[in-house]
C-alpha positions in Angstrom: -19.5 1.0 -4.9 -16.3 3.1 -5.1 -14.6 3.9 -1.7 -15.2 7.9 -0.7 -11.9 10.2 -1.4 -10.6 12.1 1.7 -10.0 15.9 1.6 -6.7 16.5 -0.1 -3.8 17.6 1.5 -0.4 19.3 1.0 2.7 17.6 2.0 4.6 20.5 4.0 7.9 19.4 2.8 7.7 18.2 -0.7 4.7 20.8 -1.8 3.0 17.5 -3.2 -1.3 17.3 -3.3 -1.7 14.2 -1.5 -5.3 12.4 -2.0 -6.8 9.5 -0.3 -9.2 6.6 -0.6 -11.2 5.6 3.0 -12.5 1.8 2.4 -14.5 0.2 5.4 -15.1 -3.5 5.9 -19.0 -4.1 5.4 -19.0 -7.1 7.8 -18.1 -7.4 11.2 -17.7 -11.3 10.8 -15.0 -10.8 8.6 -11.0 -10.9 9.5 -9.0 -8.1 8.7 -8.9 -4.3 9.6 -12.2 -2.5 10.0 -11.1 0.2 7.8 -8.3 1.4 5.3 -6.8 4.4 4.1 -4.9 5.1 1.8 -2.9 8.5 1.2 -1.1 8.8 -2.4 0.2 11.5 -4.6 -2.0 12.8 -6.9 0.5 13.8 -9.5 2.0 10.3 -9.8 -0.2 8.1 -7.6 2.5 6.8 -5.8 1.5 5.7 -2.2 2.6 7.6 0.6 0.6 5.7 3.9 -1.3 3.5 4.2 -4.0 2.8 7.7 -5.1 -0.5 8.5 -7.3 0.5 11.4 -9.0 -2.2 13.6 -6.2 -4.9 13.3 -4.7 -6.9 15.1 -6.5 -6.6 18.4 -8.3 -3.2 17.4 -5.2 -1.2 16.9 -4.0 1.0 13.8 -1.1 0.2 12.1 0.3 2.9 9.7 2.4 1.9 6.8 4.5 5.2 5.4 7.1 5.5 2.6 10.3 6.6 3.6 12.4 6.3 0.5 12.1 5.2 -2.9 15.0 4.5 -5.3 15.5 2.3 -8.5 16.2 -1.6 -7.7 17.8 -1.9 -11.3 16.7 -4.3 -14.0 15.8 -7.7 -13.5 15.2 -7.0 -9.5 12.0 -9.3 -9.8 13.6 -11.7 -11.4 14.1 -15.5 -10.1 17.8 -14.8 -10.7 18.3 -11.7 -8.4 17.2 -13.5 -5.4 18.5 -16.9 -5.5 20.1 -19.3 -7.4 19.0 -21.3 -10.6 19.4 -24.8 -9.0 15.9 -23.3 -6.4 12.6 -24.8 -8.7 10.0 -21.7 -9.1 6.8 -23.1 -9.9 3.9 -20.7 -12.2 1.0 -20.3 -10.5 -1.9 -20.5 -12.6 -3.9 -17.0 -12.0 
């Protein structure tokens, strides 16, 4: 079953259509937030917030973009983060 979309919205400052996806957790017995919603860009799909609500200890937390810029080639890279002597090992997903 595909989670409902939320009423779209305009972004006041950019002029950008946001849309969003409302997911709910079927079980109670289950960790995690009781719900999440997610608020993206329709143009792009580029995420602008995301709502756990329900976690920890029944709060929301709200996770919003504030910037996006270009980390440059080879950011994901083993190299870019630390040196070659550090072992990496695949995982095998």
């Amino acid at each position: 079953m595909a989670a409902p979309e939320l009423p779209a919205k305009s972004d006041s400052g950019t002029g950008q259509t946001w849309h969003g996806l409302l997911a709910k957790r079927r079980e109670q017995t289950v960790d995690g937030p009781r719900s999440v919603e997610i608020q993206y860009v329709a143009a792009s799909g580029v995420i602008q917030q995301m709502r756990l609500d329900g976690k920890p200890a029944k709060r929301s937390l709200l996770i919003e973009l504030v910037a996006e810029r270009d980390l440059g080639h080879g950011y994901l890279a083993h190299t870019a983060h630390h040196g070659l002597e550090r072992l990496v090992l695949p995982t095998n997903d």
